[in-house]
Backbone as ProteinMPNN parsed JSONL, in Angstrom:
{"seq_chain_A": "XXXXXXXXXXXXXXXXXXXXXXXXXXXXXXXXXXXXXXXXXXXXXXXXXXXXXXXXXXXXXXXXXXXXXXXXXXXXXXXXXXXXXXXXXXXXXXXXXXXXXXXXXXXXXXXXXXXXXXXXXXXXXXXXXXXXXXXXXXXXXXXXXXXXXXXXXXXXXXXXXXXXXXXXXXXXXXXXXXX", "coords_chain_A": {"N_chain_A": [[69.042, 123.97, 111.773], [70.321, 123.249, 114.032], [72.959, 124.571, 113.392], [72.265, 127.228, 113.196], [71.417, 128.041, 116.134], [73.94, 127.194, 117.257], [75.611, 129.572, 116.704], [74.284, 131.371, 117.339], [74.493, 130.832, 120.015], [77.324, 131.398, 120.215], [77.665, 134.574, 120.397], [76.827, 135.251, 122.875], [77.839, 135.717, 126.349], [80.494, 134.749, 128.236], [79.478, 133.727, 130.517], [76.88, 133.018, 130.609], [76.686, 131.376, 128.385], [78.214, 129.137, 129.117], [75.946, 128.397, 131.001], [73.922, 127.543, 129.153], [75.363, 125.65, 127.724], [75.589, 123.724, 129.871], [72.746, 123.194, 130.713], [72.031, 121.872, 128.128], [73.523, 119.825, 128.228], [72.61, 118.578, 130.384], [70.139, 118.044, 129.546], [70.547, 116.295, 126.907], [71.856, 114.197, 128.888], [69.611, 113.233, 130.029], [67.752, 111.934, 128.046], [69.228, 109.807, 127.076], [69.494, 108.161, 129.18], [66.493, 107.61, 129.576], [66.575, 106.105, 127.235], [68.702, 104.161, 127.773], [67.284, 103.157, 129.816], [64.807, 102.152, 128.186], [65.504, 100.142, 126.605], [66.73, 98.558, 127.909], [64.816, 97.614, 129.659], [63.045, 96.848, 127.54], [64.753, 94.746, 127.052], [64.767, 92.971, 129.279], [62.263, 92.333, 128.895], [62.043, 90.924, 126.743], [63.855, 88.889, 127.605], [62.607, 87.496, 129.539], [60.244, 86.787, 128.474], [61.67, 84.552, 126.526], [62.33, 82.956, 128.635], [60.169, 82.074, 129.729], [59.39, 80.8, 127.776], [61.075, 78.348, 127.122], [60.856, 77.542, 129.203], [58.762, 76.453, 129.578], [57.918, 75.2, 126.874], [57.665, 73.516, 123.927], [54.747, 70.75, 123.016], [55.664, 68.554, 121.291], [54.949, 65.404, 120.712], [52.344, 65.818, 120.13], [51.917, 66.624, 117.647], [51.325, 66.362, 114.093], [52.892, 65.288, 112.823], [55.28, 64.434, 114.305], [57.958, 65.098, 116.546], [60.93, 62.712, 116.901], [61.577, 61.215, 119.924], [64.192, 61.559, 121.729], [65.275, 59.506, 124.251], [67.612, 59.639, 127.2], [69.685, 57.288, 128.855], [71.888, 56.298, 130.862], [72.191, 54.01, 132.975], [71.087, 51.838, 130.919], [72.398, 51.622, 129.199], [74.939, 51.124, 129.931], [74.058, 48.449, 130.927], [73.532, 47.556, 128.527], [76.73, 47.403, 127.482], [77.424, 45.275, 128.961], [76.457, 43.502, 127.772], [77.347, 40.323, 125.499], [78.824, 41.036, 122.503], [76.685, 40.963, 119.758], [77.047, 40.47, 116.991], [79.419, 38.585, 117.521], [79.701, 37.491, 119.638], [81.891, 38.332, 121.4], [83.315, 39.484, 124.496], [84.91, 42.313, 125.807], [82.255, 44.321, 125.23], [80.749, 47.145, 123.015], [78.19, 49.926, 123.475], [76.196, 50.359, 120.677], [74.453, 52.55, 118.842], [71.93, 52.794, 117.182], [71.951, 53.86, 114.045], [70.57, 54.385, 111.691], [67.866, 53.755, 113.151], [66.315, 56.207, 113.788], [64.884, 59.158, 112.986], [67.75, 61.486, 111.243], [69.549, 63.84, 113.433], [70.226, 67.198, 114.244], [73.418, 66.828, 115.167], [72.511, 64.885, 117.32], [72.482, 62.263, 118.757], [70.589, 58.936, 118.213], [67.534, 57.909, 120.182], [68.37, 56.533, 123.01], [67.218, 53.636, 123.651], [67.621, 52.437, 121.357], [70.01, 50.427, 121.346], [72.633, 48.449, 120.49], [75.003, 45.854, 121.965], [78.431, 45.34, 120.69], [81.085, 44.272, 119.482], [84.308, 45.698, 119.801], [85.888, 45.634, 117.227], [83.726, 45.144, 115.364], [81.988, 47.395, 115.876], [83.647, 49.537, 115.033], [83.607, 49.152, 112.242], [80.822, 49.06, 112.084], [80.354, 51.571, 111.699], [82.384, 52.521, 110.531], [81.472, 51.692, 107.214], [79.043, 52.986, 104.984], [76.666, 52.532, 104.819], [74.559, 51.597, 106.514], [72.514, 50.156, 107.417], [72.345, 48.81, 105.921], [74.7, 47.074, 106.351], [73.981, 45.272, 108.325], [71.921, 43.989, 107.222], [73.59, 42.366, 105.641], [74.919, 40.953, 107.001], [72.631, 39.702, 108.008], [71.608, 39.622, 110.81], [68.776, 41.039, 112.516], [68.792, 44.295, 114.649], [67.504, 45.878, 115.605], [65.478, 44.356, 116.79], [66.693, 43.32, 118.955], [67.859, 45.189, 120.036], [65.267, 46.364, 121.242], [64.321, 44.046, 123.02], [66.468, 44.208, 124.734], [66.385, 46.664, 125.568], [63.68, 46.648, 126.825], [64.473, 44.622, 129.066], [65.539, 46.137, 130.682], [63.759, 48.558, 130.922], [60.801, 47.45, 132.174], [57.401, 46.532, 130.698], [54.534, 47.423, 131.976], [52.604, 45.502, 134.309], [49.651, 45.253, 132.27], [47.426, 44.109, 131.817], [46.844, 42.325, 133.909], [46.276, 44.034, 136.006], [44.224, 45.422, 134.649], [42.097, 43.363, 135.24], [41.891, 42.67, 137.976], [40.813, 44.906, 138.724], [38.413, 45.064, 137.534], [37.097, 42.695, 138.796], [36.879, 44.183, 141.259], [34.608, 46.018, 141.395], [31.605, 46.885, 141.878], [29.25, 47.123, 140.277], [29.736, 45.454, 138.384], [29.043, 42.651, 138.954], [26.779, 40.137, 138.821], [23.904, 40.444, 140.052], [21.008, 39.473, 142.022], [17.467, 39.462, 140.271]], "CA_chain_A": [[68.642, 124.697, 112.941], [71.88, 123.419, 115.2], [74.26, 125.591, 113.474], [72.066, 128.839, 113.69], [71.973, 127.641, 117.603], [75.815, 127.039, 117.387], [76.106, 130.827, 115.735], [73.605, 132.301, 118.693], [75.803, 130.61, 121.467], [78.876, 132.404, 120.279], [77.203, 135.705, 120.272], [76.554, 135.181, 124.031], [78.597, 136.538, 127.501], [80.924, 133.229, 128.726], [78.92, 132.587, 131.308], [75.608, 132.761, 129.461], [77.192, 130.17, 127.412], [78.28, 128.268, 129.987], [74.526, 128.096, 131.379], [73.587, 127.061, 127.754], [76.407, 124.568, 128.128], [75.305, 122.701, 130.869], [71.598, 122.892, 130.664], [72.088, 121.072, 126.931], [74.311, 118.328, 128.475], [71.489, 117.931, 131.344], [69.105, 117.265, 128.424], [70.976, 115.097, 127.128], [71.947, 112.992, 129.519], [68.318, 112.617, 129.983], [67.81, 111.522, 126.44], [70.4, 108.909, 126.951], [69.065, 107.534, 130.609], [66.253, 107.253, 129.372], [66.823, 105.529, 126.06], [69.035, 102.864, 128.179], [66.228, 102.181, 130.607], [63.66, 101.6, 127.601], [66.596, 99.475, 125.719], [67.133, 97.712, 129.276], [63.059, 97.191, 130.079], [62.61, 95.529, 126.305], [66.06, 93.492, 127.161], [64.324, 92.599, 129.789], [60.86, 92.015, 128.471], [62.438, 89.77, 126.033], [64.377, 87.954, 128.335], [61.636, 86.832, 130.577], [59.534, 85.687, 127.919], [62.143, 83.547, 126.046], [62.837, 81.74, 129.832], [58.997, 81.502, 130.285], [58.907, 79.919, 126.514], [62.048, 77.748, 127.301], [60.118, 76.118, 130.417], [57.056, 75.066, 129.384], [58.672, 74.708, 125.376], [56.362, 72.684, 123.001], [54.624, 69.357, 123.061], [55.412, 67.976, 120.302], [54.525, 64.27, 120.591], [50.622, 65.909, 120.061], [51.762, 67.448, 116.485], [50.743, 65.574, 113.263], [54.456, 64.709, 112.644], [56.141, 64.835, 115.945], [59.468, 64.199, 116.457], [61.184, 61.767, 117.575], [61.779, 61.148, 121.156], [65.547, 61.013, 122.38], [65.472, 58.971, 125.423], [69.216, 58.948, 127.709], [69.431, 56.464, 130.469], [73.469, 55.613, 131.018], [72.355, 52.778, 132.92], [70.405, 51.063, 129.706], [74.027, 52.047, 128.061], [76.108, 50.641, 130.628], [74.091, 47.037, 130.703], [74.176, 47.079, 127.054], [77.713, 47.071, 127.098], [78.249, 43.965, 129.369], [76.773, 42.001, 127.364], [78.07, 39.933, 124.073], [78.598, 41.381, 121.546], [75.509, 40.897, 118.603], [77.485, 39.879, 116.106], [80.437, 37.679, 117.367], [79.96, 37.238, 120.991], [83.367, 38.529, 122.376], [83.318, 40.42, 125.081], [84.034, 43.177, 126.085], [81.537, 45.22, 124.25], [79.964, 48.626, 123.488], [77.275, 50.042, 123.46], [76.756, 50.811, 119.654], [73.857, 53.588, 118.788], [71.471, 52.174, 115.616], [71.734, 55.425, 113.958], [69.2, 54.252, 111.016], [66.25, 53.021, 113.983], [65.265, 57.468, 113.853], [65.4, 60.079, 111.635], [68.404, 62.302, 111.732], [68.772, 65.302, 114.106], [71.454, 67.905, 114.063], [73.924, 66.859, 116.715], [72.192, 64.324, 118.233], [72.127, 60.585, 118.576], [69.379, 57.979, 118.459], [67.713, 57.032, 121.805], [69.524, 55.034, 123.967], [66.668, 52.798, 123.136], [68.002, 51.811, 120.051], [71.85, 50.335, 121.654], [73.277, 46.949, 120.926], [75.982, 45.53, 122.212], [78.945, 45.383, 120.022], [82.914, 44.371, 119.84], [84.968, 47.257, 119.101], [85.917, 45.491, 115.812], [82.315, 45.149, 114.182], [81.65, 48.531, 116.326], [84.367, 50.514, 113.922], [82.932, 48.301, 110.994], [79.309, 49.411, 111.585], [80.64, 53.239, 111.947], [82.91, 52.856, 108.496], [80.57, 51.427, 106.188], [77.971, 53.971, 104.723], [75.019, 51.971, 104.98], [74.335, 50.774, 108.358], [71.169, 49.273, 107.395], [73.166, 47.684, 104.45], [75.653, 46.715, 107.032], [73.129, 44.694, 109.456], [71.127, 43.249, 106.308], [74.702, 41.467, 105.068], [75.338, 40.339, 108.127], [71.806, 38.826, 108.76], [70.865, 39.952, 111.961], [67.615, 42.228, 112.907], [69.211, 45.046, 115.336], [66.081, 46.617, 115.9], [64.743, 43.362, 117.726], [67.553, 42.64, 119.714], [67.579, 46.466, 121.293], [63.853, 46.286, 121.884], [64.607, 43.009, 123.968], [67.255, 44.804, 125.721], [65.42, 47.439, 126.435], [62.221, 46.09, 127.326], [65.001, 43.807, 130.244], [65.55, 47.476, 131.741], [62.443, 48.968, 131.512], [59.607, 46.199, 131.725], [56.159, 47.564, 130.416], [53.681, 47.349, 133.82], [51.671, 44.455, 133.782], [47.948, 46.109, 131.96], [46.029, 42.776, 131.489], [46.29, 41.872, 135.142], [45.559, 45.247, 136.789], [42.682, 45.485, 134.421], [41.163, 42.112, 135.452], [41.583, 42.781, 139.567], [40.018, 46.254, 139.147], [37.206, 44.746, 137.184], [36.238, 42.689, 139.752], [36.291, 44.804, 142.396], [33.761, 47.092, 140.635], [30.283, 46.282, 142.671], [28.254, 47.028, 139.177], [29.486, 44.291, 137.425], [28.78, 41.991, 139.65], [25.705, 39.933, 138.693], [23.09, 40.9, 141.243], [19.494, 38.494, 141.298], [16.523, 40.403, 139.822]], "C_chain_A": [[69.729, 124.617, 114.013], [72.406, 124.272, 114.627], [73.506, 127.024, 113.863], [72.263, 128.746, 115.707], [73.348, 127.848, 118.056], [76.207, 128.869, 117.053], [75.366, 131.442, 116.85], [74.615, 132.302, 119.518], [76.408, 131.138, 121.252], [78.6, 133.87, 120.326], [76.954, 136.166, 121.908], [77.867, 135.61, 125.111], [78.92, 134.727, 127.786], [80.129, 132.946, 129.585], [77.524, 132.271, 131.558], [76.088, 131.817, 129.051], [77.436, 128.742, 128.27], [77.18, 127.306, 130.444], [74.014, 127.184, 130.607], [73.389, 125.438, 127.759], [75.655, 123.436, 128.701], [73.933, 122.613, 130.648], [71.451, 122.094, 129.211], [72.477, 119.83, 127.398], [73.351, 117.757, 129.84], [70.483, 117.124, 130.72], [69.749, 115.914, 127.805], [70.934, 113.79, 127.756], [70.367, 112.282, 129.929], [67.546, 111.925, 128.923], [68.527, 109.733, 127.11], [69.617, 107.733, 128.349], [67.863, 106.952, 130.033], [65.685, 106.011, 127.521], [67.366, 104.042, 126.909], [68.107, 102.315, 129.118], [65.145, 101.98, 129.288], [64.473, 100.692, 127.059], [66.73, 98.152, 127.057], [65.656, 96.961, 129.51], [63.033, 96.219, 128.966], [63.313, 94.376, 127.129], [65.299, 92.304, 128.375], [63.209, 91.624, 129.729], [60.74, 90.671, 127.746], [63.126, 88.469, 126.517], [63.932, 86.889, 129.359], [60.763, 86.238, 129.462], [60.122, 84.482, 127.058], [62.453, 82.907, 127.092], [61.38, 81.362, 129.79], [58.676, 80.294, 128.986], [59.766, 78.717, 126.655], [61.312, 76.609, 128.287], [59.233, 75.166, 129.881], [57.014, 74.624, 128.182], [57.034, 73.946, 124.948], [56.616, 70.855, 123.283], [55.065, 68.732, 122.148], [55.308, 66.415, 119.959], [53.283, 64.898, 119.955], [50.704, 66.414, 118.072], [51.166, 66.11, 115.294], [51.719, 64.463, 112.429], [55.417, 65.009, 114.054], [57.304, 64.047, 116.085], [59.831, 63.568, 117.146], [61.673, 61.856, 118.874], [63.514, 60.762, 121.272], [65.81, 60.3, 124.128], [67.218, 58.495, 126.204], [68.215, 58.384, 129.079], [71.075, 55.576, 129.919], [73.239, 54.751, 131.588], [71.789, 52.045, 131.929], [71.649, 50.757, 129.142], [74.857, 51.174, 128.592], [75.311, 48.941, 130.689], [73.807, 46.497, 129.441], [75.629, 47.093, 126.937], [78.388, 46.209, 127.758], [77.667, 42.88, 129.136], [77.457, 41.672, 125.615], [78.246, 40.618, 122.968], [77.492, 40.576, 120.17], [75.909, 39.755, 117.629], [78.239, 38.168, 116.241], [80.659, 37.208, 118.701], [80.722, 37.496, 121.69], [82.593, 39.625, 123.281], [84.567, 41.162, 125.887], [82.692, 43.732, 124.979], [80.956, 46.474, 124.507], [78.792, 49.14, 123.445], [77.136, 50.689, 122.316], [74.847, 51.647, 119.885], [73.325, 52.987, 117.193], [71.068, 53.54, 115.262], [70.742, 55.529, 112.763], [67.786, 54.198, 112.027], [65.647, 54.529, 113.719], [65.586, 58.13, 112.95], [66.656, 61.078, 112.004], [68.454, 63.836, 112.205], [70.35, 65.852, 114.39], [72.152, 67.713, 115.345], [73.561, 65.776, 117.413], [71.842, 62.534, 118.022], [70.982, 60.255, 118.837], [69.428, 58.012, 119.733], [68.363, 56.196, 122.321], [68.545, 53.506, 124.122], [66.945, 51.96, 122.017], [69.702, 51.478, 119.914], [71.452, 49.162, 121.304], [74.651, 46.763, 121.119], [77.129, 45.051, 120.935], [81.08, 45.593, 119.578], [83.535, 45.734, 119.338], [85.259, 46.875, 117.838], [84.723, 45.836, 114.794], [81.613, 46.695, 115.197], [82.045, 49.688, 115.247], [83.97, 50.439, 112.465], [81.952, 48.579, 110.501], [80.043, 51.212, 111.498], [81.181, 53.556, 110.587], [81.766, 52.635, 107.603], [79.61, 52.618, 106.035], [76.652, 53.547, 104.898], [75.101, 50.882, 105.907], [73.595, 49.653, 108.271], [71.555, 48.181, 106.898], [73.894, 46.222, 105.301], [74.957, 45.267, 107.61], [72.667, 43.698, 108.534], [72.187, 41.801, 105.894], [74.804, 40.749, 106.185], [74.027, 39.242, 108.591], [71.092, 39.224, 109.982], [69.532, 41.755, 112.143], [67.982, 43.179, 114.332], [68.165, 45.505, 116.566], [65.194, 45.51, 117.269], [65.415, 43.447, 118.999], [67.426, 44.097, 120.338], [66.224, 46.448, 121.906], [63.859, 45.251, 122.989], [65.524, 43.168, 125.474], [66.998, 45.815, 126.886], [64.497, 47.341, 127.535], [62.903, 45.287, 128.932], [65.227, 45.178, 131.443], [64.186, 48.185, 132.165], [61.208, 47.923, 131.058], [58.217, 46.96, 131.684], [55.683, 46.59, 132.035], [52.542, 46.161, 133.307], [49.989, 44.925, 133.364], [46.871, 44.863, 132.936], [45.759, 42.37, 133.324], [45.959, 43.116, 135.916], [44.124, 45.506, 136.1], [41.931, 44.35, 134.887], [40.888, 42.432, 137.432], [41.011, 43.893, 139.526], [38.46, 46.089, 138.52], [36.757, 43.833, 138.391], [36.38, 43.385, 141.272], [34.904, 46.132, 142.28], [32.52, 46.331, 141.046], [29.503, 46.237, 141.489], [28.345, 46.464, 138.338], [29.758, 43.034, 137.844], [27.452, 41.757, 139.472], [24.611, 40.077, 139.983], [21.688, 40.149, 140.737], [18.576, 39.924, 140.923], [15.546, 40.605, 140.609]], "O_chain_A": [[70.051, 125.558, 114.74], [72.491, 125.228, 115.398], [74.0, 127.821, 114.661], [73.128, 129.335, 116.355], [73.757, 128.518, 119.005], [77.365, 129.193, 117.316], [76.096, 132.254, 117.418], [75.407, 133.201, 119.801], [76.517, 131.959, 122.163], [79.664, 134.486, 120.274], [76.894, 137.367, 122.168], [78.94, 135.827, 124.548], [78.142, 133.781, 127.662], [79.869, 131.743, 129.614], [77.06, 131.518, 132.414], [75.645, 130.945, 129.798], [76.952, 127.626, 128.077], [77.19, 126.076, 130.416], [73.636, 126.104, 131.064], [72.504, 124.583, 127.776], [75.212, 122.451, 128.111], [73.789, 121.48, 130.188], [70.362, 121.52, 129.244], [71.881, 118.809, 127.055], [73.434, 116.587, 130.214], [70.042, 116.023, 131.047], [69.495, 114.761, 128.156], [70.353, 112.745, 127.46], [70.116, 111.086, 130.076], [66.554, 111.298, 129.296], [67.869, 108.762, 127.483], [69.327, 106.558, 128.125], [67.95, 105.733, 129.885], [64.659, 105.471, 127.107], [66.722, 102.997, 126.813], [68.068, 101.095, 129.279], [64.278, 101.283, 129.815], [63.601, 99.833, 126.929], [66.805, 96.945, 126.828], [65.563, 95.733, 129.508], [63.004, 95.007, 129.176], [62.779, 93.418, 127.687], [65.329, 91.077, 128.278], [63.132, 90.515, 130.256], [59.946, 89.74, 127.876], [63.028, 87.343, 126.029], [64.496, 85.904, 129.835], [60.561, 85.03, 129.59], [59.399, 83.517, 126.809], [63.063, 81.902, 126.729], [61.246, 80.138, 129.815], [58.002, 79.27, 129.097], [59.135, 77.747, 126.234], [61.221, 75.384, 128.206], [59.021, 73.959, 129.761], [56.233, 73.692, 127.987], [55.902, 73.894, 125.429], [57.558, 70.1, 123.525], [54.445, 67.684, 122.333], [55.619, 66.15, 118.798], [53.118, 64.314, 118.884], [49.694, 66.504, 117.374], [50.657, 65.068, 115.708], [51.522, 63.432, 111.786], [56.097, 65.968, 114.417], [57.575, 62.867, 115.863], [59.278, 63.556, 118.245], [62.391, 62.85, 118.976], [63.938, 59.678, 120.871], [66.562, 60.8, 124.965], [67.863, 57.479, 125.942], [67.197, 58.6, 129.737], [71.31, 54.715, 129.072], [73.983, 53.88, 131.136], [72.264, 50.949, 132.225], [71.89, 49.659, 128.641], [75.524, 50.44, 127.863], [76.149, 48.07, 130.452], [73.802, 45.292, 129.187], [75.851, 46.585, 125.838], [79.594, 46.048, 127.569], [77.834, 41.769, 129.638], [77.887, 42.496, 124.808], [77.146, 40.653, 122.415], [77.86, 39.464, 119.789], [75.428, 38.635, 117.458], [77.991, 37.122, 115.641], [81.68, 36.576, 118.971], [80.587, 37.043, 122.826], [81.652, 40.359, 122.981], [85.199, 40.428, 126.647], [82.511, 43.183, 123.893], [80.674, 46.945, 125.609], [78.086, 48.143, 123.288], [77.768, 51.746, 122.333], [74.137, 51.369, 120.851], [74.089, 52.778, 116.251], [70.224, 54.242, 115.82], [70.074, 56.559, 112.673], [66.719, 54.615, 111.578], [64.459, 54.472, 113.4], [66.458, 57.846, 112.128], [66.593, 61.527, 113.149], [67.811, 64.777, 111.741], [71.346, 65.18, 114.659], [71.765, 68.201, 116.407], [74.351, 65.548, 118.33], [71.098, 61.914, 117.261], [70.242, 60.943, 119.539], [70.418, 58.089, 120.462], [68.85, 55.152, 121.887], [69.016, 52.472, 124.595], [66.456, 50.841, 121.863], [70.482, 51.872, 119.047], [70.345, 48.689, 121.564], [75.466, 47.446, 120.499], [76.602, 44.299, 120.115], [81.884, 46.519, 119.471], [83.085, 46.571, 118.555], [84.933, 47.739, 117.024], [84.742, 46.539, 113.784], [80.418, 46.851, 114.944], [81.275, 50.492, 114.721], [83.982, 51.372, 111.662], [81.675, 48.577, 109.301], [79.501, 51.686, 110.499], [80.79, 54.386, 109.766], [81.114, 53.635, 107.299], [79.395, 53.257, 107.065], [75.681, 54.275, 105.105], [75.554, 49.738, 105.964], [73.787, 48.544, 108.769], [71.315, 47.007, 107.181], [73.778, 45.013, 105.101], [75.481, 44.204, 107.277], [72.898, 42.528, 108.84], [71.821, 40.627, 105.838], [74.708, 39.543, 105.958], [74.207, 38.243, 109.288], [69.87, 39.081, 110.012], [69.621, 42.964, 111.926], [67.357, 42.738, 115.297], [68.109, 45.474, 117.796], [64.564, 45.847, 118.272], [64.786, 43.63, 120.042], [66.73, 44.085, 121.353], [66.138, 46.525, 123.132], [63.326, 45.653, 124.024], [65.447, 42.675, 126.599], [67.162, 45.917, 128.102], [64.506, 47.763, 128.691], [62.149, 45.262, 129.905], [65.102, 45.148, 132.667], [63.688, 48.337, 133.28], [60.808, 47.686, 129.918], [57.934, 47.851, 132.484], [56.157, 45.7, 132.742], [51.898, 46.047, 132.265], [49.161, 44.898, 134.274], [46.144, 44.771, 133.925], [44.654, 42.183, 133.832], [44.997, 42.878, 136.646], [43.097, 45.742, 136.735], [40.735, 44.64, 134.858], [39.784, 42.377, 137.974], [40.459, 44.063, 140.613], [37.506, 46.776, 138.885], [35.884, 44.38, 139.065], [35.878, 42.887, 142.28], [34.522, 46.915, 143.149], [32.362, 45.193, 140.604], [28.866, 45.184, 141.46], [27.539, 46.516, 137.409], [30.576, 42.318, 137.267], [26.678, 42.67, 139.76], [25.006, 39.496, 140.994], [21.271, 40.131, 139.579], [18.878, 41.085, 141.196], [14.666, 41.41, 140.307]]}, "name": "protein", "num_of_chains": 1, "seq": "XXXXXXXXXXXXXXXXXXXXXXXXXXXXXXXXXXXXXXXXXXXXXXXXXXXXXXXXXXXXXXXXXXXXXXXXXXXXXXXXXXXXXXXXXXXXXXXXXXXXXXXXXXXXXXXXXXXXXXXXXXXXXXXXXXXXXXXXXXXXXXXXXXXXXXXXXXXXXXXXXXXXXXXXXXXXXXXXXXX"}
């Protein structure tokens, strides 16, 4: 149907044609305008709901397998690395990363929960060897303890047992009352 169109137009007075001309390329461009505002609106559409999904993202502690938590805190990092080293006591030391304590995640290190202190020698030592776990086992020492200890010196759990005991008795209804 364009070429018979194309074969009319030439049959036409130039500035008939002309008319043609331009009233085609008006259409057009209206075609086109709006094509990039519906192309622009989605872009849009899409763009606001992957920021709104981005914010509020997923829980996933609540799932049935939920993954593991990456906890940073550079100071935890930085007073794991002034003290002894684990192994051999020298210091300086670093802050080494127990990369068995979680499961592995593309890119990303263990919590900073799971540091011990560690000379740069037996630092490069645990990093060569293939089996970390292996590594730790030969050696004797429980890793796992010794970060939890470390940890636990930065962030101290809140005392339960005694906030539950002063809020129990201030509670008027369990307070023996005569009959």
């Amino acid at each position: 149907m364009g070429l018979q169109a194309l074969a009319a137009k030439n049959t036409l007075l130039p500035a008939d044609a002309e008319r043609v001309e331009s009233a085609f390329q008006v259409h057009l461009s209206k075609l086109a305008s709006e094509a990039t505002a519906d192309s622009s609106a989605k872009r849009s559409q899409v763009q606001h709901r992957d920021k709104r999904r981005r914010r509020t993202g997923v829980d996933k502690t609540v799932l049935s397998l939920p993954t593991p938590r990456r906890i940073r805190d550079r100071e935890h990092v930085k007073s794991v690395a002034k003290q002894p080293c684990l192994v051999c006591g020298r210091r300086p030391a670093d802050a080494h990363h127990l990369r068995f304590a979680q499961s592995p995640a593309l890119g990303r290190k263990v919590s900073d929960e799971f540091t011990v202190p560690l000379c740069r020698g037996h630092h490069r030592e645990a990093h060569r060897c293939g089996d970390e776990g292996g590594w730790w086992e030969k050696i004797g020492i429980d890793p796992t303890a010794a970060a939890r200890v470390l940890w636990l010196r930065t962030h101290p759990l809140p005392a339960i047992l005694g906030q539950r005991e002063s809020k129990l008795q201030n509670e008027p209804n369990l307070e023996s009352s005569p009959p």
